[in-house]
N, C-alpha and C positions, 0 to 999 in steps of 0.2 A: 504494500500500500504506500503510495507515496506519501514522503512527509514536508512539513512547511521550506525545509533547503532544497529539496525538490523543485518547489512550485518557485523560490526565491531563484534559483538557479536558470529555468527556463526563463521567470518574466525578466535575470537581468537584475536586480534588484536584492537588499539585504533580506534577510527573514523576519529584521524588524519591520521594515518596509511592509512584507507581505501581510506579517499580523495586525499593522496599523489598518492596510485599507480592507482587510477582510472581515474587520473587526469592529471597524467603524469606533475606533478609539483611537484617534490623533489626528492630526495633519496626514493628509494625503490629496495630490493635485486626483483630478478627476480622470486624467492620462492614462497616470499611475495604476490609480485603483482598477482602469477599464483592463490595463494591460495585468495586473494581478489577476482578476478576477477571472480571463482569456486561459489564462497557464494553467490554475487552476481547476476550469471547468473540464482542461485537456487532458489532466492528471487526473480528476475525477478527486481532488482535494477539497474536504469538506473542515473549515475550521471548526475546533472542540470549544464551543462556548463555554462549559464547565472551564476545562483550562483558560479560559481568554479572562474568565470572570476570575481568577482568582488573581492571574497577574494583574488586571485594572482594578479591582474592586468592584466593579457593574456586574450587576447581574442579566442584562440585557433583558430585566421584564421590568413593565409597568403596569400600575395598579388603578385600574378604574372602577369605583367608587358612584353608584348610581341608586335610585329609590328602587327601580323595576324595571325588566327589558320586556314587560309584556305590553306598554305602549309603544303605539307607534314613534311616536321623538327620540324615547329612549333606546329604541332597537336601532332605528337609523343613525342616533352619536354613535353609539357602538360599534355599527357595522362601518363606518367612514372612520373612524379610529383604527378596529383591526385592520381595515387593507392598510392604511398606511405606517401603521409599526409592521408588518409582515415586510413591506415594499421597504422598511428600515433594519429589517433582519433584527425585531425586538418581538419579543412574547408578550402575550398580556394577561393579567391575571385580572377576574373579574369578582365585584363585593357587590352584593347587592342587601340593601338596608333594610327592607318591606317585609323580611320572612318571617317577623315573631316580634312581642316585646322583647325588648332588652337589645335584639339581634341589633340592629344602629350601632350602639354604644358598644357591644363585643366587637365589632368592624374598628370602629375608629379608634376606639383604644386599647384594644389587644394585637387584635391580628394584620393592622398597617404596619405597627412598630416589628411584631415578630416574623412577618413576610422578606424576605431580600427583596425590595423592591428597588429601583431606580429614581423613578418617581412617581407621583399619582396625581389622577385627573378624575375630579371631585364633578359629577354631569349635577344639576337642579339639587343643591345639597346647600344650606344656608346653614354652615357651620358653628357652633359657639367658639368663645374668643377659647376656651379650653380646649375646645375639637381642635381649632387650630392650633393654639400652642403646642399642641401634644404633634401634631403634626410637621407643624415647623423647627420643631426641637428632635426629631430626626435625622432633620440635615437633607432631608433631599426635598427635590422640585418641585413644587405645589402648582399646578395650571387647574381652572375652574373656569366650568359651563356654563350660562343660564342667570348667573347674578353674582353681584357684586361683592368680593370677600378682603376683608383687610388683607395689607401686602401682599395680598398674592395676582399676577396672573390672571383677567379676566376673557372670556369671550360670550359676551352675550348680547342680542338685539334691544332696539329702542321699544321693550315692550308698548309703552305707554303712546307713543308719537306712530306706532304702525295702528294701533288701534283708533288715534286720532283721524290718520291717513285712510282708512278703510269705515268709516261712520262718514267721512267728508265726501266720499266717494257715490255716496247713495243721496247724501243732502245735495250735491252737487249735480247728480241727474233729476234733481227734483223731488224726491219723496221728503214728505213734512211728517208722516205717521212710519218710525224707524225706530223697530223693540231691536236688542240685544239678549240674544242669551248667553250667558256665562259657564264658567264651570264652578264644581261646588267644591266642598271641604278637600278633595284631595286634591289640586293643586295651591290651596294655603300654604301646608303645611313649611314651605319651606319660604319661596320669594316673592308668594302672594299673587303668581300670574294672572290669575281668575280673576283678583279684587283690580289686578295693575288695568289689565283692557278690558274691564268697566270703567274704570275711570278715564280713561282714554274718549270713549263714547261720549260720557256724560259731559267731556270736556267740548269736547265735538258739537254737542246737542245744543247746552247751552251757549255756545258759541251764537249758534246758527240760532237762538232764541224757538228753539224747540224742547215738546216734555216730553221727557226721556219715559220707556217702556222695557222693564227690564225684569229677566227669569232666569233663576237659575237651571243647572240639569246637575246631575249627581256627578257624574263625572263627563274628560271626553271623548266619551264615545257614539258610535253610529246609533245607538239604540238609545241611548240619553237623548242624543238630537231628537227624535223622532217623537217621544215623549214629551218633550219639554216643548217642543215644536205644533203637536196637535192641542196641547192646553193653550197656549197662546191665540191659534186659530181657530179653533173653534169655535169664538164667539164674532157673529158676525158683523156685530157693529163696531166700528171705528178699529176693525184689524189690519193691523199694520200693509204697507206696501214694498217694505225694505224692510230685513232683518241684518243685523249685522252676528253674527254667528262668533265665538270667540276659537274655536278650532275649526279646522274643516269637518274635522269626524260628525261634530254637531251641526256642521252647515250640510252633510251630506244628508244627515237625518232627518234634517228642515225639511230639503228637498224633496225626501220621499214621503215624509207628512203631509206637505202640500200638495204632491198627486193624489195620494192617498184620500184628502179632502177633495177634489174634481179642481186644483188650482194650478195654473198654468206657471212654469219657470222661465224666463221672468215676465209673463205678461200680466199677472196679475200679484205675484211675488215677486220680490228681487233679493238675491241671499249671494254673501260674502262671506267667508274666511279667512281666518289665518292658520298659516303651518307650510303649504306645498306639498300636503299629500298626494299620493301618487293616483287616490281614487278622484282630488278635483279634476283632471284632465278626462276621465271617463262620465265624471256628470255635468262637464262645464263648469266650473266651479272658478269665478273671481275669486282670488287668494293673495296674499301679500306672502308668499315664500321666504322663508327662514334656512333653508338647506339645512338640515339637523347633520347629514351624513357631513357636509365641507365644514361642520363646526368641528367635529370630531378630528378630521384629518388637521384641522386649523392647530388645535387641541395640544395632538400630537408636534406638529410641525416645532408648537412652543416650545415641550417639554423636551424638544430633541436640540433647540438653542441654547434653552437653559442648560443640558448637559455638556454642552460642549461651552459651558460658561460666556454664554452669545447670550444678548437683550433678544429677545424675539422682534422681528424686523417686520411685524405687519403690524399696519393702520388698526388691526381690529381690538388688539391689543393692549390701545390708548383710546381708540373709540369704538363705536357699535360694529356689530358684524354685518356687512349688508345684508339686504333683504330685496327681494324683486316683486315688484307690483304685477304679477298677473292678469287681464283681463281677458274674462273668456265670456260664455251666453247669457249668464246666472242672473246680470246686472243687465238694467235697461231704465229709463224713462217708465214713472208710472204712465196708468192706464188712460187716467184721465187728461195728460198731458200730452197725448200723441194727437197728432192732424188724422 
């Protein structure tokens, strides 16, 4: 079996050399590394992480830290995270906080500290200053999802100003009777997004000297929307013309509420979201896109400057993550306003 003076000897190069760029710990011109990696793959030499980790100290895994991968947001940061530590030749270890009382607290302050990790990326986790301390007193990289956490690393949208931006959307084509539904207790619990794009709305509403119409649903999902979506229409007088939906999962629900009722998309409703689920594109869905998956890779991208003792070099870092205004069928001009 070939060994690293092997692959050093064909690429040309010391076996430091080889194990810097195979290893992704140091300085190596991008040449270099093409031309290691070339000799390598020729020799059928595969670097021993175990050994690479004991000379550097890295364990080449990082620890992501998330409430639940059984919504959609959270399975997409995840899945845009793993491709791009795989594409950085890092493992990833996954905690997930939702599976019991107590389970939270055994996460963050047992099994972070007692794991080899590298670093950790904390996805919708509104940590106490002791969650952090505890963390930051590890000594390794801290990047965060979703909201705002002292010293550390942040990547998350303008919840409150996309929500402004997508109520202004519907006031703007003319609808004066414009409900909101939200989500309920489960996303409180950490950076209040449910309470954030209410408020968003309500800022919106009153802006525009309109009164605001607003419903919660349990959580969000497709069958919350629908729910939350036929108590609202149901009642025939003074219902709404514009909804403005706080996820799509709940905007998609709306939708089928309102056929469900005999009411037309958007000619006699007009429904928006947020998020960029992949099911807006199959129901028409106006959405303001958050890309969950390019937050994750974003995520990552941090945590791999921070290791290599680099500022992370993107805009999103210092400010909001973009987001993309979508317009598809959903939205329209009320009814009474067409020629």
């Amino acid at each position: 079996m070939a060994g690293i003076k092997d692959v050093a000897a064909r690429a040309g190069v010391s076996s430091a050399t080889v194990s810097r760029a195979l290893s992704g710990n140091g300085k190596v011109s991008e040449a270099t590394r093409r031309k290691v990696q070339a000799a390598a793959d020729e020799l059928g030499f595969v670097i021993s992480y175990n050994a690479s980790s004991l000379a550097s100290g890295r364990s080449r895994n990082i620890g992501i830290v998330m409430p639940t991968v059984g919504r959609w947001y959270f399975s997409q940061v995840l899945e845009g995270a793993a491709a791009a530590l795989i594409d950085a030749g890092y493992d990833l270890t996954l905690y997930n906080t939702s599976d019991g009382p107590g389970h939270r607290e055994s996460v963050l302050t047992e099994m972070l500290r007692r794991q080899r990790l590298d670093a950790v990326i904390a996805v919708a986790l509104k940590l106490t200053d002791e969650e952090l301390g505890q963390l930051h007193a590890v000594g390794k990289p801290i990047v965060a999802i979703g909201g705002p956490l002292p010293q550390t690393h942040t990547i998350r949208v303008d919840e409150a100003n996309i929500s402004v931006l997508a109520t202004e959307h519907l006031i703007a084509l003319g609808h004066t009777r414009i409900a909101h539904i939200g989500g309920g207790e489960e996303r409180e619990r950490d950076f209040r997004l449910g309470s954030t794009r209410r408020d968003g709305y309500e800022q919106a509403m009153g802006r525009a000297g309109l009164e605001s119409l607003h419903i919660n649903s349990p959580d969000f999902s497709v069958a919350s929307g629908v729910s939350a979506a036929k108590t609202l229409l149901a009642a025939p007088r003074n219902r709404p013309t514009g909804i403005f939906c706080a996820s799509d999962e709940i905007a998609v629900g709306t939708i089928l509420a309102a056929r469900g009722l005999g009411l037309r998309v958007p000619e006699d409703l007009s429904v928006i979201g947020i998020d960029g689920h992949e099911l807006g594109e199959v129901f028409g869905l106006t959405t303001i896109s958050q890309d969950p998956r390019g937050q994750g890779a974003a995520a990552v991208a941090a945590v791999l400057s921070l290791l290599a003792q680099k500022p992370p070099e993107a805009d999103w870092i210092q400010r909001f993550y973009p987001t993309e205004f979508v317009v598809r069928s959903s939205t329209s001009v009320p009814a009474d306003l067409r020629s």
